[in-house]
C-alpha positions in Angstrom: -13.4 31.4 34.8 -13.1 28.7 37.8 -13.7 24.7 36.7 -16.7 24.9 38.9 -18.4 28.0 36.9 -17.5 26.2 34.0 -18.8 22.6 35.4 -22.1 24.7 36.5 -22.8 26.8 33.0 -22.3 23.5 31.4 -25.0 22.1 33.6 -27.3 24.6 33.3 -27.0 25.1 29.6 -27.8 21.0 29.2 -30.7 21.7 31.5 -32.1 24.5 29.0 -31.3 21.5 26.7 -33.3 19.3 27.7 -36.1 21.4 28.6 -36.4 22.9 25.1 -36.3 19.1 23.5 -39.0 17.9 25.9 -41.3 20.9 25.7 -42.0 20.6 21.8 -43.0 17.0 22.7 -45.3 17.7 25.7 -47.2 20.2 23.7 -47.4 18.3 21.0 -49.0 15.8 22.7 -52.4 18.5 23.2 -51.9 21.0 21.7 -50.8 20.5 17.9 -52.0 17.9 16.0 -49.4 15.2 14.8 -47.0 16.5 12.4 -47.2 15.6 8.6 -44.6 13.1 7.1 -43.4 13.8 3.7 -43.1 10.1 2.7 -40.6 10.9 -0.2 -39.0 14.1 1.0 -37.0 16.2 -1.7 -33.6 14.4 -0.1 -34.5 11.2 -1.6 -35.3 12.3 -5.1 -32.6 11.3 -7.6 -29.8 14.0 -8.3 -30.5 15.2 -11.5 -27.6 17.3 -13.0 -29.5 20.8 -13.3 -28.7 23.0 -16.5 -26.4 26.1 -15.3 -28.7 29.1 -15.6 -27.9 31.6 -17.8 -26.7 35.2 -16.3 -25.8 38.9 -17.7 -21.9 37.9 -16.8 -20.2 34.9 -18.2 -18.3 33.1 -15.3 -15.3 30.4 -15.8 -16.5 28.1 -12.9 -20.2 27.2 -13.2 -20.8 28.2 -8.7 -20.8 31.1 -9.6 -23.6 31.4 -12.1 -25.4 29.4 -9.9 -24.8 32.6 -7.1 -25.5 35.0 -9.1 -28.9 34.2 -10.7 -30.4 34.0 -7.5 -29.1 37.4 -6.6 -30.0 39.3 -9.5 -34.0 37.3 -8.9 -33.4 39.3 -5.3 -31.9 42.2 -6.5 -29.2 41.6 -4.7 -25.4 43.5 -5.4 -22.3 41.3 -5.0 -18.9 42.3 -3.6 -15.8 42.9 -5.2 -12.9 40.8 -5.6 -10.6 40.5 -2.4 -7.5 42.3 -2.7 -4.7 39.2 -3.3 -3.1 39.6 0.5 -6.6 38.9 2.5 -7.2 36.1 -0.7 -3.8 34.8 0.4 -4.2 34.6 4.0 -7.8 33.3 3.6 -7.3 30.5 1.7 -3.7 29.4 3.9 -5.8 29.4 6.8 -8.6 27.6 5.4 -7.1 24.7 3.2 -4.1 23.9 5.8 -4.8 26.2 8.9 -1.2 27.8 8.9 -1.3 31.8 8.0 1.6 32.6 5.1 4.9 33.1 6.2 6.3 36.4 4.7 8.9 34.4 2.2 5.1 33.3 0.9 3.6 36.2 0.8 6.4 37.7 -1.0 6.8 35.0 -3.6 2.8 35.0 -4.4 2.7 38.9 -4.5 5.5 38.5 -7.3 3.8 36.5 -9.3 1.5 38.1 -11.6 0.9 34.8 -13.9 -2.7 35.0 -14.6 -3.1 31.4 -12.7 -1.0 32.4 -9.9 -3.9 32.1 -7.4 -4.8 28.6 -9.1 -1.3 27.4 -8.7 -1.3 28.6 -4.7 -4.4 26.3 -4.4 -2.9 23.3 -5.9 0.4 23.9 -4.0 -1.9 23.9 -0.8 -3.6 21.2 -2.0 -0.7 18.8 -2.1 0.7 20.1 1.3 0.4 17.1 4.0 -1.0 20.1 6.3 -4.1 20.1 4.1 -5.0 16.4 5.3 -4.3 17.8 8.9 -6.6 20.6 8.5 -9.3 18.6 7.4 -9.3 15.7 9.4 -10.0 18.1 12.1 -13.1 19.1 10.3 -13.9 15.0 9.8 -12.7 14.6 13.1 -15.5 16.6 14.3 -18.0 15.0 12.5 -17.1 11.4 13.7 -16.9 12.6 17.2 -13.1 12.0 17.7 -12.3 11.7 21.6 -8.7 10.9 23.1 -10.4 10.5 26.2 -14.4 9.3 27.0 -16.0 8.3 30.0 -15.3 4.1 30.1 -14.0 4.1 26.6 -12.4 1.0 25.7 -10.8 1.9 22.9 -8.5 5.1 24.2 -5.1 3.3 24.0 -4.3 3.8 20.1 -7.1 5.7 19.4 -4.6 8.4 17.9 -3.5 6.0 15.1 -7.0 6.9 13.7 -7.0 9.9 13.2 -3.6 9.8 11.7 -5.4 7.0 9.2 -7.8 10.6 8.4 -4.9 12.4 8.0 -3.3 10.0 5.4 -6.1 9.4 4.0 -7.3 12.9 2.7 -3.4 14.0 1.7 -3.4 11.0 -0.6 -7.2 12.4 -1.9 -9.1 8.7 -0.8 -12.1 9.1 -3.1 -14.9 10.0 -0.6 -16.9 6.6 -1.0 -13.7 4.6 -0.4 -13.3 6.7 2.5 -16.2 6.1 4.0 -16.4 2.3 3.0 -12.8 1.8 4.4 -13.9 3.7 8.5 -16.9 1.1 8.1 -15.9 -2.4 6.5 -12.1 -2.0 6.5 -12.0 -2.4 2.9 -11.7 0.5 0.4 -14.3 -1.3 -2.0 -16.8 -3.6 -2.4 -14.4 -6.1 -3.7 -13.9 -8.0 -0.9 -13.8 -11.7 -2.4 -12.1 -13.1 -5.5 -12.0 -16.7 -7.1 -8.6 -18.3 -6.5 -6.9 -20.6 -9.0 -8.7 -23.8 -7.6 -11.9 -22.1 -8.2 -12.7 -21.3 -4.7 -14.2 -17.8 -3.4 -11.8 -16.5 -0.6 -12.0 -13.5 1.1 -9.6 -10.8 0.1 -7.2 -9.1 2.8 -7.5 -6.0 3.2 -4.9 -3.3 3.2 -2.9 -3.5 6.5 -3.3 0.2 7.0 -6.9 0.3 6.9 -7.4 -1.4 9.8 -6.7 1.4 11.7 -9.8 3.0 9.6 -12.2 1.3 12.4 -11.3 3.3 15.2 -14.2 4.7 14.0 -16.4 1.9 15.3 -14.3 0.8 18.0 -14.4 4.2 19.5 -18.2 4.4 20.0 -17.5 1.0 22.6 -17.7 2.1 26.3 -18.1 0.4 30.0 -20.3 1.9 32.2 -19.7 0.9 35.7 -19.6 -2.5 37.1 -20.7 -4.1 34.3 -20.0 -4.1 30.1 -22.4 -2.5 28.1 -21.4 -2.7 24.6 -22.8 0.8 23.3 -21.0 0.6 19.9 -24.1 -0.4 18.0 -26.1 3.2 19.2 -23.0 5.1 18.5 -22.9 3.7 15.0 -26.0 4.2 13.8 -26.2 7.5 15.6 -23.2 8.8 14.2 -23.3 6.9 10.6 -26.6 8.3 10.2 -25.9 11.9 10.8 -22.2 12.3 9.1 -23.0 10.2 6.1 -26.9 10.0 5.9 -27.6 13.8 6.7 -30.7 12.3 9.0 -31.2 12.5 12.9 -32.0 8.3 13.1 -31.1 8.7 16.7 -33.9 10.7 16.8 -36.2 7.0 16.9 -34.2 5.6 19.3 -37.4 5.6 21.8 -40.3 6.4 19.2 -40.9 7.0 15.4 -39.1 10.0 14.7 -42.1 12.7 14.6 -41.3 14.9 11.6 -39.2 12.3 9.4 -39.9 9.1 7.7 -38.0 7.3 9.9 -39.9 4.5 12.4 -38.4 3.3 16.3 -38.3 0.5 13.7 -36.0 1.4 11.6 -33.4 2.4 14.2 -33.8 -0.9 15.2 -32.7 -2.5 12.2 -30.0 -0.4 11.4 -28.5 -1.3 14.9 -28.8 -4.5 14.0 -26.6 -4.2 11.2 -23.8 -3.8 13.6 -24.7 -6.0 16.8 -22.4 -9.0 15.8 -19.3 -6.6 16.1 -16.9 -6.9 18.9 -13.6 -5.0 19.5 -10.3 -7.1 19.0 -7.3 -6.1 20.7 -4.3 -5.6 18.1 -0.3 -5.9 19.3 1.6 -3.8 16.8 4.7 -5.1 17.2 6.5 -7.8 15.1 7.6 -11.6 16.8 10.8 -10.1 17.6 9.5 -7.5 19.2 7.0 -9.4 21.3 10.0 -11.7 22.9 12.2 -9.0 23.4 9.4 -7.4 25.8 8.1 -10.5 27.0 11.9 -10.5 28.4 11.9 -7.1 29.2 8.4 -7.5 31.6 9.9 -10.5 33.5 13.0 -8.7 34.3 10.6 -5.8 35.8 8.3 -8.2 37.3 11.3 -9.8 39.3 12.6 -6.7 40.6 8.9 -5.3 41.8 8.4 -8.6 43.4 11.5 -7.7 44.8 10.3 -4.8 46.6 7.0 -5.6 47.0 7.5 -9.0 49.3 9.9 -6.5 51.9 7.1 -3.5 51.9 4.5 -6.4 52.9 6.6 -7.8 55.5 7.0 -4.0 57.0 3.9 -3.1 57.2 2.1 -7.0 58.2 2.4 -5.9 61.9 1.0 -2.5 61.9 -2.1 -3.7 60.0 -2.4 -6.6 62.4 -2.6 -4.8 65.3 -4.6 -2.3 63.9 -7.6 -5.0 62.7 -7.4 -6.6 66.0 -8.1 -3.9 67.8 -10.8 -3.0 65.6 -12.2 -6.6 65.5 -11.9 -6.5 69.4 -14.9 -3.4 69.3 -17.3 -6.0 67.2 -20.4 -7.7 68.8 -19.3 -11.2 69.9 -21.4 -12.8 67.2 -19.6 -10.7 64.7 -16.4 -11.0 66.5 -16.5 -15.0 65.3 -17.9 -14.7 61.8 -14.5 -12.4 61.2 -12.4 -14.6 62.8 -13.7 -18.1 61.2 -11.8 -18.7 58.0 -13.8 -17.4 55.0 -14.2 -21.2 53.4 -15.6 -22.1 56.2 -18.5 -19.2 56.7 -21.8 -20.2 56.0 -23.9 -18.0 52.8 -25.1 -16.3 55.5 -22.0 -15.7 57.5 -19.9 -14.6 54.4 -23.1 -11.8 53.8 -21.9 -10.5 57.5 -18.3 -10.1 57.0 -18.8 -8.3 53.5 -21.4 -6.0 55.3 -18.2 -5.6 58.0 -15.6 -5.3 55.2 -15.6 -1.1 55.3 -15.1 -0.9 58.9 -12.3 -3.2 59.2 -10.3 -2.5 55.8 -7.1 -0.6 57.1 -6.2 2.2 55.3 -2.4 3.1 54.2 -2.4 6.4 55.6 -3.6 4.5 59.0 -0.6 1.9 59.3 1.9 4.8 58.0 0.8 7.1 61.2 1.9 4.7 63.9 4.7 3.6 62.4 8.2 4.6 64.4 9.7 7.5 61.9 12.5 5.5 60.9 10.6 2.9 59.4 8.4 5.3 57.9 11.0 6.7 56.5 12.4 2.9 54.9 8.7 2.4 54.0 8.7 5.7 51.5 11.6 4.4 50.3 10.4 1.6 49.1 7.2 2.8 47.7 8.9 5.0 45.7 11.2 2.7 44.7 8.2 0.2 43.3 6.7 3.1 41.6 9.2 3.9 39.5 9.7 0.3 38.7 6.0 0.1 37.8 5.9 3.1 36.0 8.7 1.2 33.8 6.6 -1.4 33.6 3.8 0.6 32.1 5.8 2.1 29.9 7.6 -0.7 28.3 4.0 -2.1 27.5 3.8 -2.8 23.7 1.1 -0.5 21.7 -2.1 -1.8 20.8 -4.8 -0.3 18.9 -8.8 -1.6 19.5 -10.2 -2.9 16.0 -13.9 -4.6 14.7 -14.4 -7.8 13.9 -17.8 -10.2 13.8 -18.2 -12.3 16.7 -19.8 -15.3 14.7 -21.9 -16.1 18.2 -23.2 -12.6 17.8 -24.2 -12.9 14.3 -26.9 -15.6 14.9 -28.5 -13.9 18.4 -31.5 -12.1 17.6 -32.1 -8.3 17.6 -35.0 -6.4 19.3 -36.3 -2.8 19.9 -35.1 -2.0 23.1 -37.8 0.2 25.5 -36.2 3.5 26.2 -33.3 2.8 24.1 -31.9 0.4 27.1 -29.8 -2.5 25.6 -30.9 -4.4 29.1 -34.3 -3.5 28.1 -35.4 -5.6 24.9 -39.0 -6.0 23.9 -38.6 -9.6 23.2 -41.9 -9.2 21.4 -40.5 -6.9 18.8 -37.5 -8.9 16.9 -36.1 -7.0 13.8 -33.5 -7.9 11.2 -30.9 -6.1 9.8 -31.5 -3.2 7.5 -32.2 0.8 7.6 -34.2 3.8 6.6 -34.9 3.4 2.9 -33.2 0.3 2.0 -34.5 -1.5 -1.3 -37.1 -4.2 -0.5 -34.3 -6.8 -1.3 -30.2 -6.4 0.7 -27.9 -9.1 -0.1 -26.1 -9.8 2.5 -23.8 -12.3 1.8 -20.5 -10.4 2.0 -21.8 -9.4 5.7 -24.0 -7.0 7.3 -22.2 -3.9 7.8 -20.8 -4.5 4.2 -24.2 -4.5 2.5 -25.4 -1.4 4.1 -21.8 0.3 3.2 -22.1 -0.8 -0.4 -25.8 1.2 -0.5 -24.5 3.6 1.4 -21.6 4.9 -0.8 -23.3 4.2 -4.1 -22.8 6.9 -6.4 -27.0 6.7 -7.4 -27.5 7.5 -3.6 -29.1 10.3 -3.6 -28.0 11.2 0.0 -24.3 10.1 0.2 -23.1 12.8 -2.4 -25.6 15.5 -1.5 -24.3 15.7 2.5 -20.7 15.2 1.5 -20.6 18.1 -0.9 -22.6 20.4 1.4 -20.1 19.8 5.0 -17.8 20.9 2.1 -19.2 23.8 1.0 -19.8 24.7 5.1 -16.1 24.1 5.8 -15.0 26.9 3.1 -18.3 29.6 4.0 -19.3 28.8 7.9 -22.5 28.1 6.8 -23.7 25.2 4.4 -26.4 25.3 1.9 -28.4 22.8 3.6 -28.4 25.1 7.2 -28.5 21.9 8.9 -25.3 19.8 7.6 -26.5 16.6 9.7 -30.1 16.9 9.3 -31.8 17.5 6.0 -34.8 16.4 7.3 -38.2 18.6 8.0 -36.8 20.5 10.7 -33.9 21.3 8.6 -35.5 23.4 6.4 -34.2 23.2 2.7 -31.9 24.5 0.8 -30.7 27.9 0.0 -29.4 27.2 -3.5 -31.2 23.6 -4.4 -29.8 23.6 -7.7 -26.2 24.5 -6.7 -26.4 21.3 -4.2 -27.6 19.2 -6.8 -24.9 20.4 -9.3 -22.1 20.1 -6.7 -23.1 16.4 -5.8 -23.1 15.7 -9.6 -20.1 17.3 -10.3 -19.0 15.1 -7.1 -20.3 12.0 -8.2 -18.2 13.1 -11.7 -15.3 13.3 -10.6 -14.9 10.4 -8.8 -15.3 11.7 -5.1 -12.3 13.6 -5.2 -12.4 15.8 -2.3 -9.4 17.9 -3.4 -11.0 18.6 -6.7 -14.1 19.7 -5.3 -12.0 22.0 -2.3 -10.4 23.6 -5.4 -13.8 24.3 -7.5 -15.0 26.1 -4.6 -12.2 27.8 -3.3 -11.6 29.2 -7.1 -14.5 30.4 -7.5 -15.9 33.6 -7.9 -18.1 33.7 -4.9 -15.3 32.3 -2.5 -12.8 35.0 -3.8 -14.9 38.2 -3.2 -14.5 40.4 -0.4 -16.2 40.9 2.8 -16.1 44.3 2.7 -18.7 47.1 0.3 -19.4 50.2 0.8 -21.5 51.2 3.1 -24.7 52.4 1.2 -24.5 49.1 -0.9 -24.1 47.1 2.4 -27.7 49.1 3.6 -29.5 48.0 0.6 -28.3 44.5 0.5 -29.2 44.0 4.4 -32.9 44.7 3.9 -33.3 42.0 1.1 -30.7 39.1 2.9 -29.0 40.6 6.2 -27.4 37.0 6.8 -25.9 36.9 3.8 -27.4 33.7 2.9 -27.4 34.6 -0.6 -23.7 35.3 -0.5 -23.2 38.7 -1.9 -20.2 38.9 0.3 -18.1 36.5 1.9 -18.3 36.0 5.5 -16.4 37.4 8.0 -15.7 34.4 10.5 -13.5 34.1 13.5 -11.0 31.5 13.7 -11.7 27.8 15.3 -9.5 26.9 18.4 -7.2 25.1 16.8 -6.6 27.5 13.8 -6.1 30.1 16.7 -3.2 28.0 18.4 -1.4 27.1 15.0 -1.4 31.0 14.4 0.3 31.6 17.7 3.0 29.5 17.4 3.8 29.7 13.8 4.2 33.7 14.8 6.4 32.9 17.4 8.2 30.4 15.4 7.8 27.3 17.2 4.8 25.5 15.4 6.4 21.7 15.0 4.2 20.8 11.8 5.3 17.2 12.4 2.3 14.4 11.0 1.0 11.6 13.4 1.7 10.5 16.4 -0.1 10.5 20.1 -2.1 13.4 21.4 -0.2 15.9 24.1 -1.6 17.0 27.3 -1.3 20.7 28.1 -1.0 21.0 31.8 -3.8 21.6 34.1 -5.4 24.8 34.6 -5.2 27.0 31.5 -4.2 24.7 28.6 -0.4 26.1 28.8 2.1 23.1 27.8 5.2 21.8 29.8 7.7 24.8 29.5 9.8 21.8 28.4 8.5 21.6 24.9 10.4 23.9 23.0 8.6 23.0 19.8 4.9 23.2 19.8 3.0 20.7 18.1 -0.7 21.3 15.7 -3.8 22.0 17.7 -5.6 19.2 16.1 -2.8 16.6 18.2 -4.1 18.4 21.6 -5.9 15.8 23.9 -9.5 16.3 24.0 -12.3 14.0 25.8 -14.4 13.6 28.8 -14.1 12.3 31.7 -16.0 12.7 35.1 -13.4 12.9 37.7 -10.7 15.1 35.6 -10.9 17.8 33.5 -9.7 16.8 30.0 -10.2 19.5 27.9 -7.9 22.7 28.6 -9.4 25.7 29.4 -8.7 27.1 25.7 -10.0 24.4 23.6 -13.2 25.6 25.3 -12.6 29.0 25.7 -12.4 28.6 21.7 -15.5 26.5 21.3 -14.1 23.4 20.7 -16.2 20.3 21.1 -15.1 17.2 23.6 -16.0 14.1 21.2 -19.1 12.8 23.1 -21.5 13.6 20.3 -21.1 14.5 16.9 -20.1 17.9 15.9 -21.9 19.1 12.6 -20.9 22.8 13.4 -18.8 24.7 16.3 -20.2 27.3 17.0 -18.2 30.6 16.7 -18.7 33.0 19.8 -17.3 36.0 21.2 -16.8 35.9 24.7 -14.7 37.4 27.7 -12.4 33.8 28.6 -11.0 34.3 24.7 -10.0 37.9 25.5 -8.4 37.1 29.0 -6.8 34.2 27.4 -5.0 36.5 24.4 -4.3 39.3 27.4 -2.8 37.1 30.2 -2.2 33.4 29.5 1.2 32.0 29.9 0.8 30.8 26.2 0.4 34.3 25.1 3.2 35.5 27.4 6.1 33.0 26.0 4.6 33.7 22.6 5.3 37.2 22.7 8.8 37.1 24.0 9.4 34.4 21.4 8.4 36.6 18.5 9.6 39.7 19.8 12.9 38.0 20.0 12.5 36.4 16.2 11.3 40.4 15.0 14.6 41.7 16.7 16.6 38.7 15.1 15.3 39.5 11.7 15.2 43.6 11.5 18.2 43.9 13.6 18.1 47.5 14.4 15.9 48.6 11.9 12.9 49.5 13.9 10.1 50.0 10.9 11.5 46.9 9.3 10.7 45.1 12.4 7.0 46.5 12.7 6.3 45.9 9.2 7.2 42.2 9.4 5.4 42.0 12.6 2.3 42.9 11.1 3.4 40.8 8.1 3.5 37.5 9.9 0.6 37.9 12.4 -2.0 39.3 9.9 -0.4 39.2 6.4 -0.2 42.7 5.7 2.3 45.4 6.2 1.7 48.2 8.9 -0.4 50.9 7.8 1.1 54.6 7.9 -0.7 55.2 11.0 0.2 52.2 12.7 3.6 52.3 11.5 3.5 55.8 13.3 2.0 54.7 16.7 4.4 51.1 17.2 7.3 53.7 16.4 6.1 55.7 19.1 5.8 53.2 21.4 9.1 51.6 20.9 10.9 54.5 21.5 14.1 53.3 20.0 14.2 50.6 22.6 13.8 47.1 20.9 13.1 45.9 24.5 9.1 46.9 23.9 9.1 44.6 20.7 7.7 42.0 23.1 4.8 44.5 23.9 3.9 45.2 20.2 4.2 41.1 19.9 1.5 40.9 22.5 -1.3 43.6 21.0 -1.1 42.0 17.8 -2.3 38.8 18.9 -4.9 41.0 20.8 -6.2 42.6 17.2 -9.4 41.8 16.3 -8.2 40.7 13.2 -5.9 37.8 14.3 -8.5 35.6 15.3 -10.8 36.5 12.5 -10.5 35.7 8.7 -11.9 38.2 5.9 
């Protein structure tokens, strides 16, 4: 598929877009009446621990009682227990996105503890690939970008998401987690008396200042002139990962199905209009001299170069502006040549009208040059930039955080008409707050601070309720609110209300331990089952709940993009599982890396953005569905298509990959032909060959060890590589 087919779909896609928001609207405007607002929807009713039902089967972990009631009320018959190979590669995939080596699956076939598969989990658990996998999911959520069109805040944007990463390996309780990505502080102590009896501010961690990339990200320029979008993004973004509600949605007018007024929007931006980004030099005193040293010495030697490349080329562009101010009206002719401090308002409007015609170009002055100065002139511009790329490079990193701008803090907030920051309604001023705040916010400790304190209460109805439900999406594909960043009307509710509620207690009760809830679900009953029955039983169960919303099986789901890539290279051997550091960009084209990199790094570190002149994003990441970072991400979406197939068949990627495990297949079986199809199968899809596959490779092979590379290939062309079961 060509950039411009892609460039075009995309277009046309956002056109159906659009068209499908704005039709509801223009219809509703004649032909429905105005949509009924439940002014205490079932969201905002206290979590109440519900009693776990009673069932015909007694189960260890209390989801599954939950499950099961509601499909015996539908009559519906649950699967079996997975066989412990497709539980083993399941649950790899899921909690760190690696598949099992073959040492693993070896050493968790062997033991036959009756906890075996609990101690896997926790093993899992405490991998750092856990907080890897995750913060991809997080990462989606909080719109991530390495790359967005007039982002200020790209340069050290990376050191983010490697605060995510640290964060959910070291299991940050989920409200500190939060509090820390919005105030910069892990709790609401943020003052303390000193010893004279004075209240001072406490510092922060050091670390957690790279939490607000977060907010700095959502701050963007947009052409000539600074618009400060971070306030929009926040609230936009706040609102759906941590609030479940579409606030954005009242941006231009009171949301239509919600509770939520073009007020209240209003307010909540407000909460974060006195922020401004503050450029941070992470580099010690030492440091700084040493490259303050380092940048004069480069500055010296471009000036160097630069004063002979003027000096060659002075001439050249001389003659050509004076022949090309000698073609100008008369009247013109003088304005040009009258020194600028002397023009007249009027005069100086004339020569910047004039400025286009007469700028010279490079490529101009180069074509009448003699070809042995052009040949000293490339010279020399390739000799300044190299010396300027130096320079770039010896630049010291910096990361973009928050801070209040105390001028900011006492200018007043408005609704803006259209959502249009240039557009206030001076008429309209609000003050800080948000949807369903208590009639009273202290605000002493600061703005965002007071909202974050609400926000992450453990009585918040909302705050456990969404976490606990992206959670239970991440492990099933589908959460139990459909709509993980929208619980509002158009959400629908729950399929299992009292399972949510029990989860968010259970949450609240364990202290927002994210790793503690992971391993609830993932030990349960329900998350252990298979995703195949037999056939008859599959018949019945599809007439009562053919989308398996009730779970009597668990769901067959193809891999996400980045899951897809680790899979490749771990096959092949050359996943680098190394934590932190910048993003890498795949070369142009088809998302193939330098041939350079021996090593390949996690898909989560690939470079992934927007921006209008470039394309960012490599052909995989979207051939896979991943999602560029502009707008939140609730949910990828998990599709089928032909650009996946052609990219398994006849990518580059694919190509080396095959060779590579071909080569490690040979290394490890030595001549031992079924030993080497066996362990293929082993490491791409976690099961030995069957007889009749063992039979066909064999076949094909033909004694010749040379075709391992071709058995390599089809089995990242199976169905079942890119799917999980």
């Amino acid at each position: 598929m060509t950039t411009q087919t892609v460039r075009f779909l995309t277009t046309a896609i956002l056109s159906l877009a659009l068209i499908s928001c704005l039709l509801p609207l223009a219809a509703g405007a004649t032909d429905r009446p105005p949509a009924k607002k439940d002014s205490h929807p079932w969201y905002l009713k206290p979590v109440v621990r519900p009693t776990i039902p009673p069932t015909e089967t007694t189960f260890a972990n209390s989801i599954d009682a939950f499950i099961a009631v509601q499909q015996q009320a539908k009559g519906l018959k649950p699967a079996s227990q997975a066989d412990r190979r497709t539980l083993l590669r399941r649950v790899h995939l899921d909690l760190v996105g690696i598949p099992p080596t073959v040492a693993e699956q070896t050493a968790f076939l062997a033991d036959q503890a009756p906890d075996a598969y609990e101690k896997l989990v926790d093993r899992l658990l405490a991998s750092e690939q856990h907080g890897v996998r995750f913060a991809r999911h997080w990462l989606d959520v909080l719109r991530y970008a390495d790359v967005d069109e007039g982002m200020i805040a790209g340069s050290g944007i990376h050191l983010w998401r490697e605060w995510v990463i640290r964060a959910l390996n070291a299991d940050m309780p989920f409200n500190q987690f939060v509090c820390a990505q919005l105030t910069g502080y892990r709790s609401s102590v943020r003052t303390e008396v000193s010893a004279l009896g004075f209240q001072e501010r406490v510092q922060p961690r050091p670390d957690d200042v790279f939490a607000l990339g977060f907010l700095s990200r959502g701050a963007v320029v947009h052409g000539d002139r600074e618009i400060q979008e971070l306030p929009i993004a926040a609230v936009e973004t706040v609102s759906t990962a941590f609030m479940g509600l579409t606030v954005g949605c009242a941006k231009c007018h009171d949301h239509e199905y919600d509770p939520i007024t073009q007020r209240d929007f209003y307010t909540m931006k407000a909460l974060f209009d006195p922020l401004a980004l503050k450029k941070l030099i992470l580099a010690n005193p030492a440091e700084v001299v040493a490259n303050g040293k380092t940048i004069d010495a480069l500055d010296k030697k471009l000036q160097a170069v630069h004063e002979p490349i003027l000096a060659m080329i002075a001439p050249f562009k001389k003659r050509l502006l004076d022949e090309r101010i000698a073609q100008l009206p008369a009247e013109v002719r003088a304005v040009i040549l009258k020194p600028e401090k002397q023009r007249t308002p009027e005069e100086e409007k004339v020569a910047d009208d004039y400025f286009p015609i007469l700028r010279i170009d490079v490529s101009k002055i180069k074509a009448i040059m003699p070809d042995s100065t052009r040949e000293k002139y490339l010279a020399l511009v390739k000799e300044y930039k190299q010396i300027e790329e130096a320079r770039r490079a010896a630049s010291l990193p910096v990361f973009w955080t928050v801070e209040v701008d105390r001028k900011k803090e006492l200018e007043k907030s408005f609704i803006l008409t259209s959502g249009d920051p240039a557009r206030p309604k001076k008429k309209h001023e609000v003050g800080p707050g948000w949807p369903f705040a208590p009639a009273k916010i202290d605000f002493r400790q600061g703005r965002v601070e007071a909202f974050a304190d609400w926000l992450t209460a453990a009585e918040n109805p909302l705050f456990a309720r969404v976490a606990v439900n992206r959670l239970w999406q991440w492990h099933f594909g589908e959460a139990l609110q459909k709509t993980p960043s929208d619980f509002g009307a158009l959400g629908g509710t729950p399929s299992h209300p009292e399972l949510l509620d029990w989860l968010a207690s259970e949450f609240v009760a364990k202290k927002f331990s994210m790793k503690a809830m992971h391993r609830l679900i993932v030990t349960s009953r329900t998350y252990r089952q298979a995703s195949a029955l037999d056939s008859a039983i599959v018949q019945a169960n599809n007439k009562i709940d053919q989308a398996n919303r009730y779970l009597w099986r668990y769901p067959l789901r193809r891999l996400d993009a980045e899951t897809v890539w680790d899979s490749i290279f771990a096959a092949a051997g050359q996943l680098d599982v190394t934590i932190g550091g910048p993003s890498f960009e795949p070369d142009k084209g088809d998302g193939l890396p330098s041939p350079s990199i021996s090593k390949q790094r996690r898909g989560i570190y690939i470079t992934r953005g927007y921006a209008s002149n470039r394309e960012v994003m490599p052909a995989f990441l979207q051939a896979f569905d991943a999602d560029d970072g502009r707008a939140p991400c609730p949910y990828r979406t998990h599709t089928v298509t032909a650009p996946q197939a052609l990219f398994l068949m006849n990518s580059e990627v694919i190509d080396r990959a095959s060779t590579r495990f071909a080569d490690r297949l040979k290394n490890t079986a030595g001549e031992d032909l079924a030993a080497a199809v066996n362990h293929a199968y082993l490491t791409a899809v976690a099961r030995p060959a069957s007889p009749a596959e063992l039979s066909r490779a064999l076949a094909y092979l033909g004694n010749d060890p040379a075709r391992m590379r071709g058995l390599a290939w089809l089995l990242f062309n199976l169905d079942e590589f890119v799917f999980v079961r």
